[in-house]
MIDOSE-1310 file (N, C-alpha, C; in nm, 2 decimals, decimal comma, always signed):
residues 90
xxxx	+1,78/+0,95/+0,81/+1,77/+0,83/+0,89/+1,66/+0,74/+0,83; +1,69/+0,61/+0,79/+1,58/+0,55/+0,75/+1,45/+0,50/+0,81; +1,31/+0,49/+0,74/+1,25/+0,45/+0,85/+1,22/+0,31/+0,85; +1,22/+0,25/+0,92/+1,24/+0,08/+0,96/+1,01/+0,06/+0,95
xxxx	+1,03/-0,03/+0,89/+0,89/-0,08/+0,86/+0,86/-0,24/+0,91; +0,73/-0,27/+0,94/+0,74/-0,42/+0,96/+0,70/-0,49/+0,83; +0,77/-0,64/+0,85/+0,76/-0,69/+0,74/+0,71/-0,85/+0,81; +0,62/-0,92/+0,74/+0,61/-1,07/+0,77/+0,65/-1,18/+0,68
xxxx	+0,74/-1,22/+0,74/+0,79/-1,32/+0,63/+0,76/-1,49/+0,64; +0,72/-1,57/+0,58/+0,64/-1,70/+0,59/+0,76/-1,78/+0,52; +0,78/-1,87/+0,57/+0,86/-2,01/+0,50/+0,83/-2,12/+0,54; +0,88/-2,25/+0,50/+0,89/-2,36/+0,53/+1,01/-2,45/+0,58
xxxx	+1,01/-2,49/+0,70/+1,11/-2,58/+0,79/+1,09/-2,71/+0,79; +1,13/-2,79/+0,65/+1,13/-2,91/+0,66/+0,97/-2,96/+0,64; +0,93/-2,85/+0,59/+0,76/-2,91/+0,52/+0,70/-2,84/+0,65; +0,71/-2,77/+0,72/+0,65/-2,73/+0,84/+0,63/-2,56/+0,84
xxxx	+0,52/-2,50/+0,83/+0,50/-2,34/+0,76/+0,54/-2,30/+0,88; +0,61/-2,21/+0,90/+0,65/-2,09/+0,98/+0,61/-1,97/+0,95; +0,58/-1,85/+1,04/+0,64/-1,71/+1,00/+0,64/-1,61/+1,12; +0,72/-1,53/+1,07/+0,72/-1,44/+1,16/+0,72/-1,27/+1,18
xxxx	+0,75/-1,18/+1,23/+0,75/-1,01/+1,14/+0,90/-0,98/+1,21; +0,90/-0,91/+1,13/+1,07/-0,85/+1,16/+1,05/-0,67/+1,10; +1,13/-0,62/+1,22/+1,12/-0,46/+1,18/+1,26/-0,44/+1,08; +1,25/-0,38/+1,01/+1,38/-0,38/+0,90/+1,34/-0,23/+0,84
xxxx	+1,46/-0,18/+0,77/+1,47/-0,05/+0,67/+1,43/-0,08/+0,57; +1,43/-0,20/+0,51/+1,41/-0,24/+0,36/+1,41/-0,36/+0,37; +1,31/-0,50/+0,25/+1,32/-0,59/+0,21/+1,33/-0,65/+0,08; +1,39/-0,71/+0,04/+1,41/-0,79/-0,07/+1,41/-0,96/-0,06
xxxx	+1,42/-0,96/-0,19/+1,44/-1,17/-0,17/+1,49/-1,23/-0,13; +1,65/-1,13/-0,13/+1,82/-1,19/-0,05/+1,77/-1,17/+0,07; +1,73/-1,06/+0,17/+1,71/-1,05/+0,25/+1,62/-1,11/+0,35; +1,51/-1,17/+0,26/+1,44/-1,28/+0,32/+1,45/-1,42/+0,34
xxxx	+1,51/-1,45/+0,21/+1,61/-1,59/+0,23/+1,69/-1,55/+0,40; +1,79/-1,45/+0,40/+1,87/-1,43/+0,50/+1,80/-1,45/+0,66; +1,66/-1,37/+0,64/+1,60/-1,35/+0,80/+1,55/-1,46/+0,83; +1,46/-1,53/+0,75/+1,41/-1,69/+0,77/+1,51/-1,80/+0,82
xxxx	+1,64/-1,77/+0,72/+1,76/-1,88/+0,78/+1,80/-1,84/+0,94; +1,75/-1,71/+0,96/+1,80/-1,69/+1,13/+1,70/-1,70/+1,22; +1,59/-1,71/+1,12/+1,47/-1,77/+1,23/+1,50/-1,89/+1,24; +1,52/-1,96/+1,13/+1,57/-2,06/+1,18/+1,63/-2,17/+1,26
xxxx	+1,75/-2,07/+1,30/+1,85/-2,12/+1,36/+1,98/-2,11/+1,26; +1,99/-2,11/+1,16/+2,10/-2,16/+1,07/+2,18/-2,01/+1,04; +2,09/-1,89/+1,02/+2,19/-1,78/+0,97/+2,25/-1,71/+1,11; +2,37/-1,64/+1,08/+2,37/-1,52/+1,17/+2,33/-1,39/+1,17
xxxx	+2,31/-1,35/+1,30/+2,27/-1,21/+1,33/+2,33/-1,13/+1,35; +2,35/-1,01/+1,34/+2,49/-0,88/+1,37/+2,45/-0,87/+1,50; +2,56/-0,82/+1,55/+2,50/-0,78/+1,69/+2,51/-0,59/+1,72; +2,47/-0,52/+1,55/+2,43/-0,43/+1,58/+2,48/-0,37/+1,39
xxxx	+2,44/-0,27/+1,34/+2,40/-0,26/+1,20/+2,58/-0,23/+1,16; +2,70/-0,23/+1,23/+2,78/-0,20/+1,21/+2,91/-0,32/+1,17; +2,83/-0,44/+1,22/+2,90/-0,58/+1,21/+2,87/-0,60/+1,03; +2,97/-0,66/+1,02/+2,95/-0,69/+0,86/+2,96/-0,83/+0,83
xxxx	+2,82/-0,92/+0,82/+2,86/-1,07/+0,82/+2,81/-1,09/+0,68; +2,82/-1,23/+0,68/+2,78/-1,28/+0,56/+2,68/-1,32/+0,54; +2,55/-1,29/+0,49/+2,43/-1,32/+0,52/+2,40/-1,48/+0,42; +2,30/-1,55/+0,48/+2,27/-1,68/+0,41/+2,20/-1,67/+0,31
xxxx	+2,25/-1,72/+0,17/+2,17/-1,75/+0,07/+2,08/-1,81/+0,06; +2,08/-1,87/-0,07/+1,91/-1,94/-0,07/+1,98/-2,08/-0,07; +2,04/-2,13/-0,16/+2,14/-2,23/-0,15/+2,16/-2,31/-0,06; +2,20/-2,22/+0,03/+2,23/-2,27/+0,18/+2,14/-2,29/+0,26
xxxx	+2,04/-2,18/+0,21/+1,92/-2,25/+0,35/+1,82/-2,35/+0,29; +1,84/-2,35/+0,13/+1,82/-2,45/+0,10/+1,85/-2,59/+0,19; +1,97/-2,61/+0,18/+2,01/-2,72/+0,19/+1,99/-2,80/+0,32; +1,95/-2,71/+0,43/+1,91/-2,66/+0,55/+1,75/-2,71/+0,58
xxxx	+1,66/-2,72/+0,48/+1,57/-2,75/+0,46/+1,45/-2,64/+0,45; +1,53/-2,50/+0,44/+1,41/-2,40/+0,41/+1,37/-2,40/+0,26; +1,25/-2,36/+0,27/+1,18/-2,37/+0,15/+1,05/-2,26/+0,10; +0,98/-2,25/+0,04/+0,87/-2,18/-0,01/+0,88/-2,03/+0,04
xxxx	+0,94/-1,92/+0,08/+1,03/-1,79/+0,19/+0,91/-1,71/+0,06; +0,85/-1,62/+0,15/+0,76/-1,53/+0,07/+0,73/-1,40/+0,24; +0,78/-1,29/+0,12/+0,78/-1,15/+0,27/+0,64/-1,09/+0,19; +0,60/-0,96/+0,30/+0,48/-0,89/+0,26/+0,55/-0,77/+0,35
xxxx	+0,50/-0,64/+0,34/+0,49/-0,57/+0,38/+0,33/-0,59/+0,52; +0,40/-0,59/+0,69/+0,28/-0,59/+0,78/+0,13/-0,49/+0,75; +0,03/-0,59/+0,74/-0,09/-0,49/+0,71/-0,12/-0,57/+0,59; -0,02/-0,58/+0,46/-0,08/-0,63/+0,32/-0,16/-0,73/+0,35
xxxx	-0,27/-0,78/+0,30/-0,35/-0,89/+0,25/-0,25/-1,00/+0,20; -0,24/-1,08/+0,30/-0,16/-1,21/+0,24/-0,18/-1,25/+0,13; -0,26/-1,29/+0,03/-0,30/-1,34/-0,06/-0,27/-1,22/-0,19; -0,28/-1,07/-0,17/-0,25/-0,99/-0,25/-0,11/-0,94/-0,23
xxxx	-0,06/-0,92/-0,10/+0,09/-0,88/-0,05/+0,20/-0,99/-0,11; +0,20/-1,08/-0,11/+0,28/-1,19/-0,12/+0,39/-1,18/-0,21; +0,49/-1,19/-0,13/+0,59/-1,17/-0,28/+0,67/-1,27/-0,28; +0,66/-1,40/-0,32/+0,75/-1,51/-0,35/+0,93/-1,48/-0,38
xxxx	+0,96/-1,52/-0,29/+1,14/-1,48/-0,28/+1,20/-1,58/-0,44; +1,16/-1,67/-0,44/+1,23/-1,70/-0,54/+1,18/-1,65/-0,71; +1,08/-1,56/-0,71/+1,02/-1,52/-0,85/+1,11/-1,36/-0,85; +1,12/-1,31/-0,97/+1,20/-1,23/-0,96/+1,11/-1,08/-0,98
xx	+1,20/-0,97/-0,90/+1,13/-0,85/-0,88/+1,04/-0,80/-0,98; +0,91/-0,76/-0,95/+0,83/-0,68/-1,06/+0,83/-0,51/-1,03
């Protein structure tokens, strides 16, 4: 069974910083793009880990007006945690 960790993810709404924590099993860039666009308003949400939807790109929430999407693991040092969604995995 996996274990679900918190994660804080920070973006931009039309030039306007947002963020927020989300409990999840795992994070990545796609998946941060995805959670910010439903903070949003713009992505959808399952309504439970068995629904299979289409999650939002970057493209799309581009277009949407999200912008700058950077996750950390809850706890990391913002400044050292940061992991910029659009730079690619190290």
């Amino acid at each position: 069974m996996p274990n679900p960790k918190l994660f804080v993810i920070d973006y931009q709404l039309h030039g306007s910083p947002k963020s927020f924590v989300l409990r999840h099993d795992h994070m990545d860039n796609a998946e941060a793009w995805h959670w910010a666009s439903c903070d949003a308003g713009i992505g959808h949400i399952a309504r439970n880990r068995h629904d299979k939807i289409k999650k939002t790109s970057k493209p799309m929430a581009e277009k949407y007006g999200i912008t700058q999407v950077t996750w950390r693991e809850a706890g990391a040092s913002p400044l050292q945690g940061d992991r910029l969604a659009d730079a690619p995995a190290s």
